[in-house]
N, C-alpha and C positions, 0 to 999 in steps of 0.2 A: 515702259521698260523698268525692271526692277533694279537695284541698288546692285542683286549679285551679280545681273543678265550685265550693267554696266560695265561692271569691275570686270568679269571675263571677255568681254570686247575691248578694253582696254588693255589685258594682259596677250589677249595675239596679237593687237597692232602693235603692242611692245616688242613682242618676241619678235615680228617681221624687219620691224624696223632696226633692234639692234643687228639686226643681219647685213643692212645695209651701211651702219656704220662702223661696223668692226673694223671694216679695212681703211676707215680713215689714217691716214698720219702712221701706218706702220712701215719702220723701216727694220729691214733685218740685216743679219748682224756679216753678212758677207757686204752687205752695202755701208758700211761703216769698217771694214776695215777690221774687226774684232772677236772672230770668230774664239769660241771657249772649243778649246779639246774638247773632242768627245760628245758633241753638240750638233745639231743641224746646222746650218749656214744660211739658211731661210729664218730660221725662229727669230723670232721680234727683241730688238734689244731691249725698247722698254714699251708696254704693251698699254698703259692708261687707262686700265677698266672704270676704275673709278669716275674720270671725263666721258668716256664711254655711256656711262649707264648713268650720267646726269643728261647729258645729250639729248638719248636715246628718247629718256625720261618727257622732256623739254617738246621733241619735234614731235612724241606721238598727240602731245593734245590736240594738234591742227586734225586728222585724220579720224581721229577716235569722236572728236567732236561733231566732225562732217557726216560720222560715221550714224554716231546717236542720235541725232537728230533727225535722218533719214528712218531710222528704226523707229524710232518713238512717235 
């Protein structure tokens, strides 16, 4: 397996995987109470992509590892 072949099996199990943590820990803004005029009531009051995309970052090397190893 090559360095790039790596890097892009690491960048879909990324992508998948942020999919499964986006909805961690969102709470929207009719569930707190807080709704802004003129706004959803759904939308997240505070969204933490930053924790998000360390996470994401963190859980993919279990999977990507499993992953390349079977490839390789």
């Amino acid at each position: 397996m090559t360095l790039f072949t790596a890097f892009i099996l690491y960048f879909l199990v990324w992508w998948v995987v942020l999919f499964a943590v986006l909805p961690l820990g969102v709470r929207g803004q009719a569930e707190n109470n807080n709704v802004v005029e003129g706004s959803e009531p759904g939308a997240p009051v505070r969204s933490r992509m930053k924790d998000k995309v360390i996470l994401t970052s963190l859980i993919t090397i279990i999977p990507w590892a499993i992953l390349a190893s079977i490839f390789h």
